[in-house]
Structure formats: structure tokens, C-alpha cells
PDB file of N, CA, C and O in Angstrom:
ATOM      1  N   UNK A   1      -1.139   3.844  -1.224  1.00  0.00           N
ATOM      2  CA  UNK A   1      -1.420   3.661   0.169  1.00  0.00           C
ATOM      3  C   UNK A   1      -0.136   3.921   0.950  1.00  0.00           C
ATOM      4  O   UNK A   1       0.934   3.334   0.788  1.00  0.00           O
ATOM      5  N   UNK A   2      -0.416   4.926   1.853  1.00  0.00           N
ATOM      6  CA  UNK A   2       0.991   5.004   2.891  1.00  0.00           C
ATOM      7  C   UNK A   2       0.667   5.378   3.844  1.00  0.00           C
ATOM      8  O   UNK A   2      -0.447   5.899   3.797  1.00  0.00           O
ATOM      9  N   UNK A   3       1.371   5.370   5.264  1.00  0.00           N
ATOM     10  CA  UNK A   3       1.055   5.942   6.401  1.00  0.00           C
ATOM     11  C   UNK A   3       2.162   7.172   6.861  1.00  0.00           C
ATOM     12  O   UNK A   3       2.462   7.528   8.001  1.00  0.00           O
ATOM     13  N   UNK A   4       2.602   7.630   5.681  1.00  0.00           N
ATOM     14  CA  UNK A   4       3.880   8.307   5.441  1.00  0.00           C
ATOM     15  C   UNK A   4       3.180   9.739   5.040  1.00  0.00           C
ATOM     16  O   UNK A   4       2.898   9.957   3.862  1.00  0.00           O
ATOM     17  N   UNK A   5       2.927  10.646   6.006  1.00  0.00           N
ATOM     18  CA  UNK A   5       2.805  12.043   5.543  1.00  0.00           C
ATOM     19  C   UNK A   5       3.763  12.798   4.777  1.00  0.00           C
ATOM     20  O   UNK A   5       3.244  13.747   4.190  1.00  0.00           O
ATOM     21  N   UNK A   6       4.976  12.670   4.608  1.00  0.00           N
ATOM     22  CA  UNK A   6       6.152  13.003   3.735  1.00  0.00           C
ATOM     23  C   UNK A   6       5.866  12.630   2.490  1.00  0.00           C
ATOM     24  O   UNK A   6       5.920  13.349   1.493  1.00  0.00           O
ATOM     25  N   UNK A   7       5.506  11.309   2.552  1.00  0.00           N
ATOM     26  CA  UNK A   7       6.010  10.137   0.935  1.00  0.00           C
ATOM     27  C   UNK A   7       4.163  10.922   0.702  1.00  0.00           C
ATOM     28  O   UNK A   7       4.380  11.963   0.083  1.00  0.00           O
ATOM     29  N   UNK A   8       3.346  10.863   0.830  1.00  0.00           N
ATOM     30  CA  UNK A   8       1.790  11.923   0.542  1.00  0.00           C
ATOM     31  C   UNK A   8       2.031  12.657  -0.107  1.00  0.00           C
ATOM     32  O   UNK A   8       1.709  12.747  -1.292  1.00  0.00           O
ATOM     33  N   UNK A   9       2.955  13.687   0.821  1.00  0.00           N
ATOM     34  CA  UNK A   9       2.756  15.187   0.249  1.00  0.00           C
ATOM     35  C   UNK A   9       4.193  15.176  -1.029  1.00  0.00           C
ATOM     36  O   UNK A   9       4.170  16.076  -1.868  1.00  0.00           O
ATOM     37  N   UNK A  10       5.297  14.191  -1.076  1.00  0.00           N
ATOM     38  CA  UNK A  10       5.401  14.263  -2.005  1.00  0.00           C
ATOM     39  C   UNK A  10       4.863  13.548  -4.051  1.00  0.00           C
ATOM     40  O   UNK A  10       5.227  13.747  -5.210  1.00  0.00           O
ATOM     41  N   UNK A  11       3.899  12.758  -3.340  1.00  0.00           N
ATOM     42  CA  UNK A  11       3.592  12.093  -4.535  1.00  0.00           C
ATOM     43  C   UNK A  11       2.483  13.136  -4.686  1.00  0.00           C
ATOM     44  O   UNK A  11       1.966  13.092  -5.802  1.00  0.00           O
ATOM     45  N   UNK A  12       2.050  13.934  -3.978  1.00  0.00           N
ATOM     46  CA  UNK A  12       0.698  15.235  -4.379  1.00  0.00           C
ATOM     47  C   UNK A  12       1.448  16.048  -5.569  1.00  0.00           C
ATOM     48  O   UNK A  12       1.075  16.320  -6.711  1.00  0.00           O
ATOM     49  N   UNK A  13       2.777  16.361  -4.789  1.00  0.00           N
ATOM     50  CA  UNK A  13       3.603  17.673  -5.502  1.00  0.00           C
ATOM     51  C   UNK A  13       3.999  16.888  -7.240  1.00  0.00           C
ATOM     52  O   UNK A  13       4.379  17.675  -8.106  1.00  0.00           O
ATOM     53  N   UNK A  14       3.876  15.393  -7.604  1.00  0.00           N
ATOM     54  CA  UNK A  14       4.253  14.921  -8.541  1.00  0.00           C
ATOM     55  C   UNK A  14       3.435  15.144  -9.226  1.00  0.00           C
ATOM     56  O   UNK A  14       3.853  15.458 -10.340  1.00  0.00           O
ATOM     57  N   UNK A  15       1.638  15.145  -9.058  1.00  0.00           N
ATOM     58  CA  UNK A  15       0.945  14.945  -9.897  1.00  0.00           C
ATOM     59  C   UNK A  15      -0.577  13.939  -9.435  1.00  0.00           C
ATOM     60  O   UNK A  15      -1.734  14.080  -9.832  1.00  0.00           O
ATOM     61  N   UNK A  16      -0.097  13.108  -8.629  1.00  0.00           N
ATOM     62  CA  UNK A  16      -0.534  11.726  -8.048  1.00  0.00           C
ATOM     63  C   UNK A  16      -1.865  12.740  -7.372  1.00  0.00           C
ATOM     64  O   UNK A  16      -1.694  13.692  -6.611  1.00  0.00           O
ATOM     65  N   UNK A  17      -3.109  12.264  -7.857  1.00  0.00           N
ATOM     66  CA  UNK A  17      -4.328  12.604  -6.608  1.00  0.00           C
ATOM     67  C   UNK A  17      -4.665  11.853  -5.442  1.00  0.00           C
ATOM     68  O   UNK A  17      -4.527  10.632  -5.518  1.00  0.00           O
ATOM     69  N   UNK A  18      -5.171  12.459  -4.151  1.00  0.00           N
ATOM     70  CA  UNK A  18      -5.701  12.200  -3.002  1.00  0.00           C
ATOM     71  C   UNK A  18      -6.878  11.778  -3.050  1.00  0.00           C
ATOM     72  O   UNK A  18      -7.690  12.398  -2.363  1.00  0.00           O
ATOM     73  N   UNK A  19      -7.512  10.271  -4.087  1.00  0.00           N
ATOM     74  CA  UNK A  19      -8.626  10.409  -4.094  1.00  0.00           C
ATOM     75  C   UNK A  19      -8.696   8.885  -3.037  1.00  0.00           C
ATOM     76  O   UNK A  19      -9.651   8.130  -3.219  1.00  0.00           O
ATOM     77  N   UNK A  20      -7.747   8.562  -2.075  1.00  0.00           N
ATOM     78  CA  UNK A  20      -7.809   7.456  -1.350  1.00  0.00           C
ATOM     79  C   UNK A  20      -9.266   7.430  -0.414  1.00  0.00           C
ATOM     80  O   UNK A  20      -9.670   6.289  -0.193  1.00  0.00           O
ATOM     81  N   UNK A  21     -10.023   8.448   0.109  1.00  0.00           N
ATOM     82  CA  UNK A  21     -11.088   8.425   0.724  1.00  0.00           C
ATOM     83  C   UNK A  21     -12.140   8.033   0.035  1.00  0.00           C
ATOM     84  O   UNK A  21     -12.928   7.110   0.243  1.00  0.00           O
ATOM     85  N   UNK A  22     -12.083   8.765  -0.748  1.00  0.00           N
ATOM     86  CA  UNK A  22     -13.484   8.776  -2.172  1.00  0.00           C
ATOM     87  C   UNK A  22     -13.655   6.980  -2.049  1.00  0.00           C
ATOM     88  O   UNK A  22     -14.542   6.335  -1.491  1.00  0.00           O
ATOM     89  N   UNK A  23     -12.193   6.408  -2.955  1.00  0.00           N
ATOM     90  CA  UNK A  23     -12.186   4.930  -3.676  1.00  0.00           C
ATOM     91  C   UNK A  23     -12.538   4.367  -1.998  1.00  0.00           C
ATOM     92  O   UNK A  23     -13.650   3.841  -1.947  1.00  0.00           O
ATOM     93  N   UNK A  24     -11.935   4.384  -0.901  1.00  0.00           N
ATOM     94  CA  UNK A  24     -12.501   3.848   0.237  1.00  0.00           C
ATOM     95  C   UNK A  24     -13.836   3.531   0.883  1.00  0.00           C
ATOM     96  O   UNK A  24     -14.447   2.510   1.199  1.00  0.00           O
ATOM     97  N   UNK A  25     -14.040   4.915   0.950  1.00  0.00           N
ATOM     98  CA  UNK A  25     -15.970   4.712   1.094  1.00  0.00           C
ATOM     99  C   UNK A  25     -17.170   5.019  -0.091  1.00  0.00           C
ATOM    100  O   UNK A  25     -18.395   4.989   0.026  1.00  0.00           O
ATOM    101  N   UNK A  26     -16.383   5.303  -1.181  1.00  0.00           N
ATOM    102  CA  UNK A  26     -17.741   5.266  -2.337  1.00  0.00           C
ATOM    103  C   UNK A  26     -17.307   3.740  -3.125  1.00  0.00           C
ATOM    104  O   UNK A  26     -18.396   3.316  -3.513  1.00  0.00           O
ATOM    105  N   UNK A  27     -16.457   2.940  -3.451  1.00  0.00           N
ATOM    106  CA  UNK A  27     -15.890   2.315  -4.221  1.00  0.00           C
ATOM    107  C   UNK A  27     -15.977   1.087  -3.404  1.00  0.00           C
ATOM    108  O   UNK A  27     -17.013   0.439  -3.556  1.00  0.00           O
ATOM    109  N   UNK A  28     -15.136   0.651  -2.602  1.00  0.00           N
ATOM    110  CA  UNK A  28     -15.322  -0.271  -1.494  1.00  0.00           C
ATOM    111  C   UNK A  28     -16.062  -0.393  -0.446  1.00  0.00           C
ATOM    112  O   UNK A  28     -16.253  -1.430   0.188  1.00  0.00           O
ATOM    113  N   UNK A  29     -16.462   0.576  -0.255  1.00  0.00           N
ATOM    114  CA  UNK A  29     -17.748   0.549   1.182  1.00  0.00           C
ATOM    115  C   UNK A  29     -17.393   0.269   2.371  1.00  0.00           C
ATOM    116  O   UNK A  29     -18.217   0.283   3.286  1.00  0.00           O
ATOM    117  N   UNK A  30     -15.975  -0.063   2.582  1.00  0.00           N
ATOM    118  CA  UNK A  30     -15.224  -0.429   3.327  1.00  0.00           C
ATOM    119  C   UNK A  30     -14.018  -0.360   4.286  1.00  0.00           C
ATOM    120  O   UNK A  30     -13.637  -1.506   4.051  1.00  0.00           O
ATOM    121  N   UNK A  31     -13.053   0.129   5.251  1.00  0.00           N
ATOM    122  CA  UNK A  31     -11.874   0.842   5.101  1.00  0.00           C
ATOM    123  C   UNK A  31     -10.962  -0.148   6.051  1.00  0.00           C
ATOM    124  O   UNK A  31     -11.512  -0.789   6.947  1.00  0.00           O
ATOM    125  N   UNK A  32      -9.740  -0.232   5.849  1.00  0.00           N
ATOM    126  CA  UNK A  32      -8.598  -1.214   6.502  1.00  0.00           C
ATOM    127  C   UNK A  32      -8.026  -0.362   7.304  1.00  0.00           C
ATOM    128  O   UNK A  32      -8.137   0.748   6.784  1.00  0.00           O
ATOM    129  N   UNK A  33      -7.452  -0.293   8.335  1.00  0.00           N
ATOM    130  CA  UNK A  33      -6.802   0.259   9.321  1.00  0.00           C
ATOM    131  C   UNK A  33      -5.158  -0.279   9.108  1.00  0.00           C
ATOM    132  O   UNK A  33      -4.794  -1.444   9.269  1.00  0.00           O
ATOM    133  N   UNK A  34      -4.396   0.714   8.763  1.00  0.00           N
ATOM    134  CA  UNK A  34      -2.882   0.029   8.520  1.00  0.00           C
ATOM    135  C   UNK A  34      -2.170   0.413  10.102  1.00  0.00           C
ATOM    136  O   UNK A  34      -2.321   1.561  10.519  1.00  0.00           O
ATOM    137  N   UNK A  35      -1.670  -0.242  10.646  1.00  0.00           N
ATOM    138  CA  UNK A  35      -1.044   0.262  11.780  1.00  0.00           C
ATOM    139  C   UNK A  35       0.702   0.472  11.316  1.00  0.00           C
ATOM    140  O   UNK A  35       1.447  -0.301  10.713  1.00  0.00           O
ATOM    141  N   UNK A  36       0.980   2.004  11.945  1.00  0.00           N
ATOM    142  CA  UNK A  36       2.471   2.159  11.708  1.00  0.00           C
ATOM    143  C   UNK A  36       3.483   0.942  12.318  1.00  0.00           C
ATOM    144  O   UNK A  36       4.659   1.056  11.973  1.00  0.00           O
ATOM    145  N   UNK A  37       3.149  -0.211  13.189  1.00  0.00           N
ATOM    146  CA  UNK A  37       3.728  -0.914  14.056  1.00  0.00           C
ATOM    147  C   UNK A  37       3.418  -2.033  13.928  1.00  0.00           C
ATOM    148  O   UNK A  37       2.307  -2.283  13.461  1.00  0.00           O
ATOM    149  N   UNK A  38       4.420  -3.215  14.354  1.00  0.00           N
ATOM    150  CA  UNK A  38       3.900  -3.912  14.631  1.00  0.00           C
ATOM    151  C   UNK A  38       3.038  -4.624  15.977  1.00  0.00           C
ATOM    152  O   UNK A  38       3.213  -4.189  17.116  1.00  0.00           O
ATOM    153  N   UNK A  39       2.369  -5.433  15.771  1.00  0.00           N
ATOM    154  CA  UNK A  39       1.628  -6.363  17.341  1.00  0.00           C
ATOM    155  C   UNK A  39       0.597  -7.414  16.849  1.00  0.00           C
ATOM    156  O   UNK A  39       0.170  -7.789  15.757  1.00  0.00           O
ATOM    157  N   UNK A  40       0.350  -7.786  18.448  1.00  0.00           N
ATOM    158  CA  UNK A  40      -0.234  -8.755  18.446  1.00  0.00           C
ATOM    159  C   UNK A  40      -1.302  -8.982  17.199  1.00  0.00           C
ATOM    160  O   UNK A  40      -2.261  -8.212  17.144  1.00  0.00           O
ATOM    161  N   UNK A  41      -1.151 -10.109  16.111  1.00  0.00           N
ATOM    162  CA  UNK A  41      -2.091 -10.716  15.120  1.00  0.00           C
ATOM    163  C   UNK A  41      -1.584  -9.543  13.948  1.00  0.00           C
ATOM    164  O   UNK A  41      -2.257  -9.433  12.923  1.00  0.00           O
ATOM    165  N   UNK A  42      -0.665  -8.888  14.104  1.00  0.00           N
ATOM    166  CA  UNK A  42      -0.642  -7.904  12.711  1.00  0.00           C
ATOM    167  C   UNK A  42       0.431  -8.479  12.173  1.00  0.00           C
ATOM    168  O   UNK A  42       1.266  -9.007  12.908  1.00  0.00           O
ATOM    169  N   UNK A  43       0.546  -8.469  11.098  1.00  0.00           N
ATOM    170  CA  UNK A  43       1.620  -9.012   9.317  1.00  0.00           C
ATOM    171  C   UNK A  43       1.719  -7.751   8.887  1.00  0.00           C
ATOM    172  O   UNK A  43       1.050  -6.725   9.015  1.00  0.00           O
ATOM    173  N   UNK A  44       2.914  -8.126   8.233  1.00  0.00           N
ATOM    174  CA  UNK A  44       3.714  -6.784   7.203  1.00  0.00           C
ATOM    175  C   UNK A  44       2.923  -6.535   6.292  1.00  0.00           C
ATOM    176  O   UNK A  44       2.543  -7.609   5.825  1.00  0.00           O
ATOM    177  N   UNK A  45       2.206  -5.214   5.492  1.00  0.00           N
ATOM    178  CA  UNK A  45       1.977  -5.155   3.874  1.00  0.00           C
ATOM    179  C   UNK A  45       3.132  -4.594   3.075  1.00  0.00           C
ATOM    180  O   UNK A  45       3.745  -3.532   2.971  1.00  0.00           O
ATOM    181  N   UNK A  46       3.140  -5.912   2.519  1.00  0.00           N
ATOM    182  CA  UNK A  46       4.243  -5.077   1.418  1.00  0.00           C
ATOM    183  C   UNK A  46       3.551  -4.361   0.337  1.00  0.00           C
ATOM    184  O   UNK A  46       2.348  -4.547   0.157  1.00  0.00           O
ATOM    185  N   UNK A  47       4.337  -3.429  -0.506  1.00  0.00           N
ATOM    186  CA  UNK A  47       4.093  -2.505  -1.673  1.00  0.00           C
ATOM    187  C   UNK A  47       5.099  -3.029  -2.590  1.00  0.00           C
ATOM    188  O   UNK A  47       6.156  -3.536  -2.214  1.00  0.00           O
ATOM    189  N   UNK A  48       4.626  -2.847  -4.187  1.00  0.00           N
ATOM    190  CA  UNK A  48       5.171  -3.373  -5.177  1.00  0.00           C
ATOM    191  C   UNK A  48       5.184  -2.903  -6.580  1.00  0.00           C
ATOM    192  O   UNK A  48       4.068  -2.871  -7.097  1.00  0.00           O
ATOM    193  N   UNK A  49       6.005  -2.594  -7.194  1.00  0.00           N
ATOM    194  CA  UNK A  49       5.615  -1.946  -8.237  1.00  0.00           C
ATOM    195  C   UNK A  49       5.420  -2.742  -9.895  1.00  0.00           C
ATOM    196  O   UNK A  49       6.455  -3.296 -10.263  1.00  0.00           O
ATOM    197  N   UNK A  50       4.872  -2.787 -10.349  1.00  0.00           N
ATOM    198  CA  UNK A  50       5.571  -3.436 -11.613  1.00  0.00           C
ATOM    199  C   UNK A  50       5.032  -2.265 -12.884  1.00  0.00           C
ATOM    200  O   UNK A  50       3.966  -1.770 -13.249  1.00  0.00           O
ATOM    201  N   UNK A  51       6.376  -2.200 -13.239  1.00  0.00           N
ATOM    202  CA  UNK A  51       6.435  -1.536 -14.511  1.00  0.00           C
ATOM    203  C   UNK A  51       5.993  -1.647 -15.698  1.00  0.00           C
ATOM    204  O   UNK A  51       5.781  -0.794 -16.560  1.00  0.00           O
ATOM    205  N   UNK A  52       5.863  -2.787 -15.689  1.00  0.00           N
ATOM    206  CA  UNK A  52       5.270  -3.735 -17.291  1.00  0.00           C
ATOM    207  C   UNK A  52       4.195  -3.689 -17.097  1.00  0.00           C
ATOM    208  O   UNK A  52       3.600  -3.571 -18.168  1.00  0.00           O
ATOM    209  N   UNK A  53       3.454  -3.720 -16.156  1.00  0.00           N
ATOM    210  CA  UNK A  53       1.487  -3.866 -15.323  1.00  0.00           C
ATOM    211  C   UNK A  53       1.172  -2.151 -15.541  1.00  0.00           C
ATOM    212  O   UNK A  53       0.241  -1.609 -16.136  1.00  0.00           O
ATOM    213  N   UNK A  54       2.364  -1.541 -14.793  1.00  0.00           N
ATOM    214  CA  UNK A  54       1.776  -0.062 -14.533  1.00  0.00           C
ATOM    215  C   UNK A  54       1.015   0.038 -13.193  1.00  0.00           C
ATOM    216  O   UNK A  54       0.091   0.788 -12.876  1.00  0.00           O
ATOM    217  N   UNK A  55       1.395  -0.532 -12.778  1.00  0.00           N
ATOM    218  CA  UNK A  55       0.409  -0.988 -11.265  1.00  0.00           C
ATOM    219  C   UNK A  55       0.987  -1.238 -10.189  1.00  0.00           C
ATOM    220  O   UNK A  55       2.138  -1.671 -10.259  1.00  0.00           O
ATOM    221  N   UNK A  56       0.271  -1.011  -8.682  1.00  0.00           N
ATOM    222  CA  UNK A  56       1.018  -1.494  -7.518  1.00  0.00           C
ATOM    223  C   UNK A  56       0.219  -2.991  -7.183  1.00  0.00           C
ATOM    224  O   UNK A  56      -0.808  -3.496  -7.639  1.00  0.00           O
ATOM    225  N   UNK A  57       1.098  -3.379  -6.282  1.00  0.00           N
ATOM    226  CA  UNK A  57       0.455  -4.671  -5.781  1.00  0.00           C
ATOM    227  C   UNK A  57       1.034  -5.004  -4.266  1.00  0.00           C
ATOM    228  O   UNK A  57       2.156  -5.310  -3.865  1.00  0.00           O
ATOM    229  N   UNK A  58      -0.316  -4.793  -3.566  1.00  0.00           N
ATOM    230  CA  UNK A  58      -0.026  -4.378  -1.853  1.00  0.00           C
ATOM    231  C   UNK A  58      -0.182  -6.293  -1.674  1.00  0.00           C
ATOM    232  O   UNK A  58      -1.167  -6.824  -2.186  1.00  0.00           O
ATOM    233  N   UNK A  59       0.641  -6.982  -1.085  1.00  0.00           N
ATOM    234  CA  UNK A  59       0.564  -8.066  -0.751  1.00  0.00           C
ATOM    235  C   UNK A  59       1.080  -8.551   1.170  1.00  0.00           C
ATOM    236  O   UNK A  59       1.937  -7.915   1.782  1.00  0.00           O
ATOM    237  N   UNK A  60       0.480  -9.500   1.642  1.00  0.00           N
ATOM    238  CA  UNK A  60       1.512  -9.573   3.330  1.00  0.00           C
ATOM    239  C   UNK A  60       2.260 -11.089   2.778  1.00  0.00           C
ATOM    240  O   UNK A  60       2.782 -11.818   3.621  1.00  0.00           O
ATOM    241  N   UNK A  61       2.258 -11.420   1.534  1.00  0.00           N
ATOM    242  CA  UNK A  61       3.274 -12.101   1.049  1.00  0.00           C
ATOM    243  C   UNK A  61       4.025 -12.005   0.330  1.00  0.00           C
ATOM    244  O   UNK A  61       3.760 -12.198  -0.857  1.00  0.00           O
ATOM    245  N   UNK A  62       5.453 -11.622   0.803  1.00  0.00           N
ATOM    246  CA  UNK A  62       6.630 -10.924  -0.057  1.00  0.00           C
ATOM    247  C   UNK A  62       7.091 -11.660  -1.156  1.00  0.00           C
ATOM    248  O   UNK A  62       7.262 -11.361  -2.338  1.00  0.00           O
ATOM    249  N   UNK A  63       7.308 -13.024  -0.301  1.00  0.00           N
ATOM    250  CA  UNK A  63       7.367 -13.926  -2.239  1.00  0.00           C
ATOM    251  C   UNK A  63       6.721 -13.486  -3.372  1.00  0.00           C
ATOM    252  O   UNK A  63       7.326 -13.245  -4.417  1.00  0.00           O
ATOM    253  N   UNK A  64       5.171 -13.330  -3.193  1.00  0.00           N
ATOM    254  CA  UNK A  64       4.107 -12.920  -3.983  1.00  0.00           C
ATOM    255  C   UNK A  64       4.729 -11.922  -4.976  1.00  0.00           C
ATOM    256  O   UNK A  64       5.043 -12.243  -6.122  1.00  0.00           O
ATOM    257  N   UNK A  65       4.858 -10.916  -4.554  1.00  0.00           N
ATOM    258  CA  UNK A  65       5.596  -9.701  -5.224  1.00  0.00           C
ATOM    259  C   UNK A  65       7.437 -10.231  -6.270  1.00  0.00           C
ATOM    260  O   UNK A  65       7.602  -9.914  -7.448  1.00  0.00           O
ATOM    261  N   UNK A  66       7.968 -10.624  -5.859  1.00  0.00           N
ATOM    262  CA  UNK A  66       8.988 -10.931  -6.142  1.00  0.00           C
ATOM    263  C   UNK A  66       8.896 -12.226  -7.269  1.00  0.00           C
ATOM    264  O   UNK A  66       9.799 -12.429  -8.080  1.00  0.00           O
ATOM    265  N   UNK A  67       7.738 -13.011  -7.192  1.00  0.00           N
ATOM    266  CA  UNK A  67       7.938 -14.073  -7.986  1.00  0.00           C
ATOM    267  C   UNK A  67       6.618 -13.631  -9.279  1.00  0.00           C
ATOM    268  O   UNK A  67       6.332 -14.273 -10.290  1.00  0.00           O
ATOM    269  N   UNK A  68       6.023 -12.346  -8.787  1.00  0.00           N
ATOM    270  CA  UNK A  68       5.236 -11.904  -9.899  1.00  0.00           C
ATOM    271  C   UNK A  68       5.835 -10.981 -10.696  1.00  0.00           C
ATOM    272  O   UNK A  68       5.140 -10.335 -11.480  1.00  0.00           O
ATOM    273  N   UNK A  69       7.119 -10.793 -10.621  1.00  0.00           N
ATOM    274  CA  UNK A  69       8.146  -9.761 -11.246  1.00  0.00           C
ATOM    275  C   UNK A  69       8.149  -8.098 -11.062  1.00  0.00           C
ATOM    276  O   UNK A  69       8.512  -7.162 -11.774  1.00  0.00           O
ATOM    277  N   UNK A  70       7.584  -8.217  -9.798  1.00  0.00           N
ATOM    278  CA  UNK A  70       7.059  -6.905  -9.258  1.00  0.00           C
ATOM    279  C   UNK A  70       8.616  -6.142  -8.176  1.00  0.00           C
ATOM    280  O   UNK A  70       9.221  -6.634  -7.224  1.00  0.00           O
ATOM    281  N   UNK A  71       8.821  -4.586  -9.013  1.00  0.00           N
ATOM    282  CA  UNK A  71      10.168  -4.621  -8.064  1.00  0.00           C
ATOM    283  C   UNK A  71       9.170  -3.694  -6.508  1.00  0.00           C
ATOM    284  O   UNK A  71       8.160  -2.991  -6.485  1.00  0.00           O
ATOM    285  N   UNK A  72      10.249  -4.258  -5.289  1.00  0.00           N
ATOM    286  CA  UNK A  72       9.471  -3.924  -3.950  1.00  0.00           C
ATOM    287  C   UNK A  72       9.740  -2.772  -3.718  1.00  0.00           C
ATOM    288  O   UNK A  72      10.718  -2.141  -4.118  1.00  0.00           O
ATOM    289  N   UNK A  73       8.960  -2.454  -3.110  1.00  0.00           N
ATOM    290  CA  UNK A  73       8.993  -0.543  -2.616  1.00  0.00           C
ATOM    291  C   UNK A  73       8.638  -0.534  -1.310  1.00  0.00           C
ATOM    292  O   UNK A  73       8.172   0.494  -0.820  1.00  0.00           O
ATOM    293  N   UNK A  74       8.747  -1.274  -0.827  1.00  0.00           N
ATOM    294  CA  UNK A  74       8.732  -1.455   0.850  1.00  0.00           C
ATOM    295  C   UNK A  74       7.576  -1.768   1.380  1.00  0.00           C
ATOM    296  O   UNK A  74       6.536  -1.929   0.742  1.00  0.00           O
ATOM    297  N   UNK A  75       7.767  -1.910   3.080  1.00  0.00           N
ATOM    298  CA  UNK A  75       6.467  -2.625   3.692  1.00  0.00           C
ATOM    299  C   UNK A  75       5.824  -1.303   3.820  1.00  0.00           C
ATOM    300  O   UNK A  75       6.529  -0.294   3.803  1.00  0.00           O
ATOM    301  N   UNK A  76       4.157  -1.200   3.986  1.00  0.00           N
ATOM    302  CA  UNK A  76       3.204   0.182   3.631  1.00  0.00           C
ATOM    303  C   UNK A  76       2.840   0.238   5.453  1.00  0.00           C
ATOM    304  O   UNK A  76       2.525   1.321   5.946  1.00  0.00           O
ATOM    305  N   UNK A  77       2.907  -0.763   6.149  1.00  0.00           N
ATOM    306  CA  UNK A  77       2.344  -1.044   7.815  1.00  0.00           C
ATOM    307  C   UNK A  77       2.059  -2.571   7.751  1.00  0.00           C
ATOM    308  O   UNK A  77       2.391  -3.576   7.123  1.00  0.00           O
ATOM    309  N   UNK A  78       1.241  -2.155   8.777  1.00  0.00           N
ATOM    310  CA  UNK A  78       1.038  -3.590   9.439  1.00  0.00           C
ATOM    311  C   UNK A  78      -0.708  -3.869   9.595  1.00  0.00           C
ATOM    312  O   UNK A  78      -1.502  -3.198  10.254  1.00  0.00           O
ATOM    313  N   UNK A  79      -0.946  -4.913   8.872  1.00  0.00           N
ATOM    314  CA  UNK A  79      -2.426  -5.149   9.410  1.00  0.00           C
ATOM    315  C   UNK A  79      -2.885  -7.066   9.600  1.00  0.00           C
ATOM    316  O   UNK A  79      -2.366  -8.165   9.408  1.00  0.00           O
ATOM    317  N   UNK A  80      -3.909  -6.595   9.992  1.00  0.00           N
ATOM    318  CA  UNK A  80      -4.602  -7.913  10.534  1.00  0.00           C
ATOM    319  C   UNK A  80      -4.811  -8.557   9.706  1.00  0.00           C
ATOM    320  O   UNK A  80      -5.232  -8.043   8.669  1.00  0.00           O
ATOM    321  N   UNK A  81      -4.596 -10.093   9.791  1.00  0.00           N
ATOM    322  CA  UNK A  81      -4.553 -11.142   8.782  1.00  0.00           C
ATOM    323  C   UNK A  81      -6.116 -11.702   8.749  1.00  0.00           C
ATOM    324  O   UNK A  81      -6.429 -12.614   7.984  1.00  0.00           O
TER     325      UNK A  81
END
């Protein structure tokens, strides 16, 4: 998940697929709006990696990430709590 057209087109050129729409509306049925900014009623999402999982872990609680041994890869935007 990013709102980063750069950090996209380079995880495309790695290998990584664009199947974020598909898993959005066939998978979840559902879609989140990340705002590049912050405002009124919006929280940070952080991004997280853990190596040992193989997995990310999008949390708006940074402890969360850090005390699950997850190293951080920065905040992804901002959304509604």
C-alpha cells in the first residue's frame, strides 16, 4: 500500500504485482481512502516489515509495530480512525 507513485513504479520494476484493485474490490468488497495529509479526525498509518513473518503490517499504532519485532518502513498516509 502506498500513495507514492515513485515507490509503485519502483516495486513493479522489482517484480512486486499491481494486484491492489483486484484484492480491494473482489477480496474485501471494500476500499479505504489513505489521504497524502494530514486533518481533521485523520491518524498516521504506519508500514512495517517483518522479516521472520515475511509480511507487512499496516498499523495507526507505532508501538504495535515495534513491540511486534517488526522493522518500520514509514507512515503509508493518513486515515480515519
Amino acid at each position: 500500500m502506498t500513495t507514492s507513485g515513485a515507490e509503485k513504479s519502483n516495486l513493479l520494476r522489482r517484480g512486486f504485482r499491481d494486484d491492489s484493485v483486484k484484492a480491494l474490490y473482489e477480496n474485501i468488497k471494500k476500499a479505504s481512502y489513505i489521504h497524502n495529509n494530514a486533518g481533521n479526525g485523520r491518524v498516521k498509518l504506519y508500514r512495517f516489515y517483518g522479516s521472520s513473518y515475511t509480511d507487512h503490517l499496516y498499523t495507526t499504532n507505532y508501538n504495535e509495530g515495534i513491540n511486534a519485532g517488526y522493522a518500520y518502513e514509514g507512515a503509508v498516509g493518513y486515515i480515519y480512525r
